[in-house]
C-alpha positions in Angstrom: 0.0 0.0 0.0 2.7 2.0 1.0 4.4 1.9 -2.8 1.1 2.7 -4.1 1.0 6.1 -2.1 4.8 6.4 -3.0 3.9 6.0 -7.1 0.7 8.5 -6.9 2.6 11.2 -4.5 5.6 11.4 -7.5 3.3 11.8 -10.1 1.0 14.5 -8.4 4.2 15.8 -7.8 3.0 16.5 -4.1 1.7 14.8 -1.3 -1.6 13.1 -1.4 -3.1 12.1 1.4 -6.6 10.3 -0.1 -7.1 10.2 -3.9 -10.5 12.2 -3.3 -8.0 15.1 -2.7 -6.5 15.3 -6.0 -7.8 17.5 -8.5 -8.9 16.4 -12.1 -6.0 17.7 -13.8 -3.7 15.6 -11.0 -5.6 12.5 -11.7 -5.4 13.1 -15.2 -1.5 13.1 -14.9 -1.3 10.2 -12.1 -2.9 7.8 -14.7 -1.2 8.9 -17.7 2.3 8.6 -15.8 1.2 5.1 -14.1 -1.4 3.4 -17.1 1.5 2.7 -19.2 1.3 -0.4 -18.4 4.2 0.1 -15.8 3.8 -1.1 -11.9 5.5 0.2 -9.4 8.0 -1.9 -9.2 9.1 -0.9 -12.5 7.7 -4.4 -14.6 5.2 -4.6 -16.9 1.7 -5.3 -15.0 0.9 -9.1 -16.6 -2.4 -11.1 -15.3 -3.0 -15.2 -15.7 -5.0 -14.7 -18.5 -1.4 -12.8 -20.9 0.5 -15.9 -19.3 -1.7 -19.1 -20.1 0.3 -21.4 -22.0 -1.9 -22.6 -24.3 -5.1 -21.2 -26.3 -8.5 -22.0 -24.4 -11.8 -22.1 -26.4 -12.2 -18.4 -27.2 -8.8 -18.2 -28.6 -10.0 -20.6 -31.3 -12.8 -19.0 -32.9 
């Protein structure tokens, strides 16, 4: 929890202390700076589903 305060606060560029207190335009620039695809640890965010290993019904029609 504490990274995910860390990753918001630098890039609001200030300190947040709820997400209801940032403004549009902060929110705006949190998620463009952190929905790249990037977590905070620095990877790329992967779920189960991007690492099945092979194709499951839906993949095959």
């Amino acid at each position: 929890m504490s990274q995910r305060q860390e990753a918001i606060e630098s890039a609001a560029g200030r300190p947040v202390e709820s997400l209801r207190s940032l403004t549009h335009q902060e929110g705006l620039k949190v998620l463009s700076v952190l929905g790249d695809g990037a977590t905070v640890g620095g990877g790329a965010a992967r779920s189960a589903w991007d690492d099945r290993d092979e194709d499951t019904w839906i993949d095959r029609l």
